[in-house]
N, C-alpha and C positions, 0 to 999 in steps of 0.2 A: 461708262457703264459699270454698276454696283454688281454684284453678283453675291449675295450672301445663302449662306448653308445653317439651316437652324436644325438643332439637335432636340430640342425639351420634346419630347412626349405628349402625347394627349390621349385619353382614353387608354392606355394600355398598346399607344403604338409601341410598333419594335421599329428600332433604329436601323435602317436598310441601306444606309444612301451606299456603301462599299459595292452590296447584289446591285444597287438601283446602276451604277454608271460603268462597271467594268463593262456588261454588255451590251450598255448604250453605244457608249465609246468607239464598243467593237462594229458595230452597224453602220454609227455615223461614218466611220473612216472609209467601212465598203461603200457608201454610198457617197461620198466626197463632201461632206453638206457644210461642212464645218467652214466655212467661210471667213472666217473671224479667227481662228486657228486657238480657239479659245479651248479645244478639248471636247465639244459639244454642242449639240444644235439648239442654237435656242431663237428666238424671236427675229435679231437680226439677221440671221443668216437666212430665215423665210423672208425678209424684207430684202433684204440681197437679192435672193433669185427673182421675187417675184418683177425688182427693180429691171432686175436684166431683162425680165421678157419684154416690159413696156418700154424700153428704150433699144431694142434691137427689132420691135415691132413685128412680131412674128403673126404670119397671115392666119396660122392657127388658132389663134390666142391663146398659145401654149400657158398654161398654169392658171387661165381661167375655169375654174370647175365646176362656175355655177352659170356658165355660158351668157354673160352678159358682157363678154367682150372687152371686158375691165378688171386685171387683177386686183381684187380690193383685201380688205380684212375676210372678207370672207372664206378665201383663196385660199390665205394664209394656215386659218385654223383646218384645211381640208389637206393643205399641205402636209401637216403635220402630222399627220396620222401615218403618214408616209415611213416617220422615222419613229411612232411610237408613241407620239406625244400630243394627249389630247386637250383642247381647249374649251370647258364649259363655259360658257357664255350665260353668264350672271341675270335672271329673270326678271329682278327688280333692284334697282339700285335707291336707296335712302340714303340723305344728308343730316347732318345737325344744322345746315346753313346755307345759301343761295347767296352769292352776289347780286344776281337778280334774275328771272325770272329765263333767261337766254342760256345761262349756265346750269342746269339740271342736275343732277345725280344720274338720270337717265343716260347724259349724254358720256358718260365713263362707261357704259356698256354698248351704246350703239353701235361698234365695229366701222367708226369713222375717224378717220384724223382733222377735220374740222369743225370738229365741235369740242366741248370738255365741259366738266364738272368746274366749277371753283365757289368758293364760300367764301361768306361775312372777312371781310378785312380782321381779323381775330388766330388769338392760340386757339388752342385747344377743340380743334374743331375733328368732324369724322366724314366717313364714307361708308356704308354700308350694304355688302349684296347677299342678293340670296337667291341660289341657286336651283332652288324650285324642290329640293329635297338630299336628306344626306346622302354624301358623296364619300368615297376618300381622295381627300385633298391630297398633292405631293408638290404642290407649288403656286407660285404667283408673280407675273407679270405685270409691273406699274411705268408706265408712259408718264412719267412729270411734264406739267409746263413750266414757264421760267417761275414761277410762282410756285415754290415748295417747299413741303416740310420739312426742317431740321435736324428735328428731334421727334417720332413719332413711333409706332407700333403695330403692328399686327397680332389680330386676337380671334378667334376663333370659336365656335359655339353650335350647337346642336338645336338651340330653342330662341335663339337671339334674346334669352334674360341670362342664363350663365356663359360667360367668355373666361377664356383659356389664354394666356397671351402665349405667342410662338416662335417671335420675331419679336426684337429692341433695338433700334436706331439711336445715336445722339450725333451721328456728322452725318448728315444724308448731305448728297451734292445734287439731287436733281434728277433731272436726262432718264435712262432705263437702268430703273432696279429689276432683278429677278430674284426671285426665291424659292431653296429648295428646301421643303420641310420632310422629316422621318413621316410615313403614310398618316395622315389625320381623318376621323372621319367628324364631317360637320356640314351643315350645310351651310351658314351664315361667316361673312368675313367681315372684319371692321378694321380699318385701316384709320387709326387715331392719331392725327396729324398734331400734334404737341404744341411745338414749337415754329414761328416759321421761319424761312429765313431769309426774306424777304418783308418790305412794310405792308404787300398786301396780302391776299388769303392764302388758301392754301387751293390748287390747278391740278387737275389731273384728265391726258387725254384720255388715256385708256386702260383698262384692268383686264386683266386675261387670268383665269383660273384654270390651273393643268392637276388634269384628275388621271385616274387609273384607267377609267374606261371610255366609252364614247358615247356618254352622256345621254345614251337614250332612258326616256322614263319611265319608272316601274309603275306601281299602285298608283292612280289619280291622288290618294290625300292619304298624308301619314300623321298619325297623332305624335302632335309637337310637348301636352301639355294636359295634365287636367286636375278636377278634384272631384274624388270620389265622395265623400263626406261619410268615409270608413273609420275616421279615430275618434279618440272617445269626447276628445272638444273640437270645438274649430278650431283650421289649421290658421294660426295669426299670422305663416310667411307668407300666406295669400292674397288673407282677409284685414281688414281693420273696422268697428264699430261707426257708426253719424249718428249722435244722438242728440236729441233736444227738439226742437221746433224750427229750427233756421233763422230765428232771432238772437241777433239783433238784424243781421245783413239780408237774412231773405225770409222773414216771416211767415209759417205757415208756407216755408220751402216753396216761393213763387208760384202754389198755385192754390194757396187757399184751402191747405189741408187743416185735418183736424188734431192728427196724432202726433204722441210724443213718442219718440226714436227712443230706445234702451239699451240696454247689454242684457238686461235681464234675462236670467234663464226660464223666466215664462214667457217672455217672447222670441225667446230663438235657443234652442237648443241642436243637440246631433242626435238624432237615433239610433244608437249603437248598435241597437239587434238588429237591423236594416238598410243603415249604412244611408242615413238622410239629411239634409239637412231641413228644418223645419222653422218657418217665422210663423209668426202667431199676433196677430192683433186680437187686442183685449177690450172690452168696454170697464168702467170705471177700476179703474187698475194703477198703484203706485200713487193716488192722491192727480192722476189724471182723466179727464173725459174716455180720453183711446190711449193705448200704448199700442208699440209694435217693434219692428224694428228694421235697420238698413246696413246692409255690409256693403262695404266697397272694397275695389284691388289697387285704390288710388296708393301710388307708392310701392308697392309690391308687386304687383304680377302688369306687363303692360305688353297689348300687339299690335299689329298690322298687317293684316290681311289674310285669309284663310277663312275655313270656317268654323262657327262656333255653337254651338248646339246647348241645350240644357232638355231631361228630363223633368218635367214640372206636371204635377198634380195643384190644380187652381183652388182659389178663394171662391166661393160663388152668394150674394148678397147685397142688396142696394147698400150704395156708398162703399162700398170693395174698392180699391185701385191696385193688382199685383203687376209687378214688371221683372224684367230682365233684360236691362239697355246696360248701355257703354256712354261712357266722357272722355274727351281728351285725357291725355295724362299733360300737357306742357299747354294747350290754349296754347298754341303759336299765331295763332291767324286774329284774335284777341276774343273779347267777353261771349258771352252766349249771347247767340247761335255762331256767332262767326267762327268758330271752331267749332262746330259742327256737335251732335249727338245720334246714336244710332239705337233706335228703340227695336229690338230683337220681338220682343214682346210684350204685351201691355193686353189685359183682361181687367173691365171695368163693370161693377152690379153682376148682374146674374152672369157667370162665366160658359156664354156660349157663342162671343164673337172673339176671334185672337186678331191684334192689328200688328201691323210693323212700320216703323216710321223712321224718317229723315227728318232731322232740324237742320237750317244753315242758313246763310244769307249774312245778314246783317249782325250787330247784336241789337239786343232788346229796344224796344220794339220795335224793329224794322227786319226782324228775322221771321224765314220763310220753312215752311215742311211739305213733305210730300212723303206717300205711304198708302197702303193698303189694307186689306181685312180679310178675314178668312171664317165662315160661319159655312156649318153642314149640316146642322140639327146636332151636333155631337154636346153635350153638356163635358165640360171638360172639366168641371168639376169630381167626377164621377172617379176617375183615374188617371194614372201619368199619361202623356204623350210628350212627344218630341219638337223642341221647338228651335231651328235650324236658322242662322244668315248664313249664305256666302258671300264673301268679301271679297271682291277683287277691285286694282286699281281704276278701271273706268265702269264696273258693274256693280250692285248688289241685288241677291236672291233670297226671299223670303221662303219658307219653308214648315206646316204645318206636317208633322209623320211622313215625311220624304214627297210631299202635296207641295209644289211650288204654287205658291199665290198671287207673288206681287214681284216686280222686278224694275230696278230704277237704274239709270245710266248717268253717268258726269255729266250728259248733257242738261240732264234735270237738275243738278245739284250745284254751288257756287259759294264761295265765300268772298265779301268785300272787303275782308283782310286781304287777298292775295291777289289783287288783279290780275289775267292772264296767266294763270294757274289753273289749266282745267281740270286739275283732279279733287283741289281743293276744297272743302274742306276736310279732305277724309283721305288725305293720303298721309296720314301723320299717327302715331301712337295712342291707345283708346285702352282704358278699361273697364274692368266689369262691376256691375250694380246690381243686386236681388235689393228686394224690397217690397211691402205691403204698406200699402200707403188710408189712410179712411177719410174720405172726402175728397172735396178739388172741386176745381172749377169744371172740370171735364166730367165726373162721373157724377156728380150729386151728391149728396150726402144719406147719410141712415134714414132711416126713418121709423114707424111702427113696423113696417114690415121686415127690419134687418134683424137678423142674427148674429150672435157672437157669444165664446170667441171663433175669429175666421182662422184658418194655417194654408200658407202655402208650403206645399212639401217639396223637394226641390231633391232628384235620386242621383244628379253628375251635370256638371257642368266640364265640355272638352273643347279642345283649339286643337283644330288638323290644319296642317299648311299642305298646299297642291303640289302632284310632281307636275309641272312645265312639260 
């Protein structure tokens, strides 16, 4: 057993561990717990007791507390409150990598010792949980199987895009680490497995996070993330330009558009007195038929799961296409659809239907969608409204001004990148797209009766992650 003590700071912690253990110390000794004569109760010495009831078979099922007659991990974590010490129990667990499809990221939080995580035969591989909302962190529990990291780290993060590291390994052996870190508050862990030291991946049965309190959850959703479009240009840590036509590789952007993507500052600017951001499709503009323009967060901002909102005032005009979807950031499951897209919103011609869609399936063309619509008589052209997904690992919920419209299940969705993957393709990292698109195969095109130029205004785009 490792037992490491990390001192770096995060956020402004104060370094406590001296207050955190002399009156542990003092507790554990009145209550005997310390089985391991290690100085403090930790993980084995609840695996001690609970050993002892099921081998001395007590009619009671003494130290079962959740009455099913079976000390399991359950037990444990209830145990432990006993002596102070609580265990949050990780919401969702994320990989960089699968062995295959039996090994999960899930199974590192299940609260079972027959099951485990393990990844791709490869360095440099990860684990990642999140906790359903920031906590203060004061430690962590790692179950290895024979299959471990060497050389690896712990990192920390409040948004899962900035990490903190906490913890540095270069001789790990295995078996049970634990770790005490000065109070952190984050809700996201990443356990970055380096090196390994072993020819295969990198195995972990189980991860246990020991926090301050007893993990009940405050607010349903805290905002993780956003952009107001309050500075005086776009923010580029965000955003980044697509410009041109999608030739040579996708022509008229695969679906038969008209417009040419810019930087131009007449097709997209900030509204500094307002705090907007504004695209603007133009008719004969730049030596082009349309102009307009397309940001993306490809490389810059990336999530999974929560939910994600935009205020948007629409385009409204035959041959319009305005949107606000997401892309993978990695296509792990491979080409489109197979990795999957998530149309948050899509208003096409006269803006008085809002749709939300799922792509996935196959890639091209063998790929599949499913989605909804939303029409009330409201011209949404007219002023902003709110356009909302929730994302969760087997749900998504569409959202017109807090109007749920459409709602889809894994059961509906698939990718044949991942056989026997039911979450796929959409349990993996996605980012965000604004864009004013003129023409397509879907809307039509201009005609005498279109106008321009069109703007979509766009008042904030957010990402709130759920407390569990």
């Amino acid at each position: 057993m490792n037992q490491h003590f990390c001192y770096k700071c995060f956020l402004s912690c104060a370094i406590i561990l001296l207050a955190l253990f002399i009156p542990l110390q003092q507790t554990y000794a009145e209550l005997a717990g310390d089985y391991d004569y290690n100085g403090y109760i930790d993980f084995n010495d609840l695996r001690t007791l609970a050993e002892y009831w099921l081998q001395n078979g007590h009619p009671d099922c003494q130290g079962d507390t959740d009455e099913d007659c079976d000390v399991d991990l359950y037990d444990y974590a209830n145990m432990a409150k006993n002596w102070g010490i609580h265990y949050c129990s990780p919401i969702i667990a994320t990989a960089s990598s699968i062995e295959d499809p039996a090994f999960s990221p899930s199974h590192a939080i299940d609260q079972s010792w027959s099951t485990r995580w393990s990844s791709a035969f490869a360095d440099n591989q990860w684990l990642q949980l999140d906790l359903g909302q920031i906590r203060t962190i004061t430690g962590l529990e790692v179950f290895w199987e024979a299959a471990y990291a060497e050389q690896y780290n712990i990192e920390i993060s409040i948004n899962a895009n900035d990490w903190v590291p906490v913890y540095s390994e270069n001789s790990g052996d295995g078996g049970y680490d634990v770790f005490f870190f000065s109070e952190c508050s984050a809700r996201y862990i990443r356990i970055n497995c380096i090196t390994r030291a072993t020819p295969y991946g990198n195995s972990i049965w189980e991860v246990f996070v020991i926090t301050d309190d007893d993990c009940s959850p405050t607010e349903q959703w805290t905002l993780v993330w956003s952009d107001e479009f309050d500075g005086l240009t776009l923010d580029m840590t965000n955003w980044s330009y697509q410009t041109g036509d999608g030739c040579p590789d996708l022509c008229g952007w695969g679906n038969n558009e008209w417009q040419w993507y810019t930087d131009d500052s007449e097709n997209l600017y900030i509204d500094t007195i307002n705090g907007h951001l504004v695209i603007v499709a133009r008719e004969d503009h730049l030596g082009h038929d349309y102009t307009s323009a397309k940001i993306v967060g490809h490389g810059k901002q990336k999530f999974l799961y929560g939910k994600y909102e935009a205020r948007i005032q629409l385009p409204s005009t035959q041959g319009i296409w305005a949107a606000f979807w997401m892309m993978p950031a990695d296509s792990v499951y491979g080409g489109w659809a197979a990795s999957g897209e998530i149309d948050i919103m899509e208003s096409t011609n006269i803006a008085d239907t809002i749709h939300g869609t799922l792509h996935f399936g196959d890639a091209w063309p063998n790929n599949a969608s499913s989605g909804g619509s939303y029409s009330d008589g409201t011209d949404f052209s007219l002023d902003f409204h709110k356009y909302t997904i929730e994302w969760e690992p087997d749900v998504m919920r569409w959202y017109v001004d807090d109007i749920l419209y459409s709602t889809k299940t894994s059961s509906q969705w698939y990718s044949d990148g991942a056989p026997g993957n039911d979450l796929a393709p959409f349990d993996q990292y996605f980012y965000f797209i604004f864009n004013v698109a003129v023409g397509g195969n879907w809307p039509g095109y201009p005609d005498g009766t279109s106008v321009f130029p069109q703007q979509m205004i766009v008042d904030y785009v957010r990402v709130y992650h759920k407390n569990f």
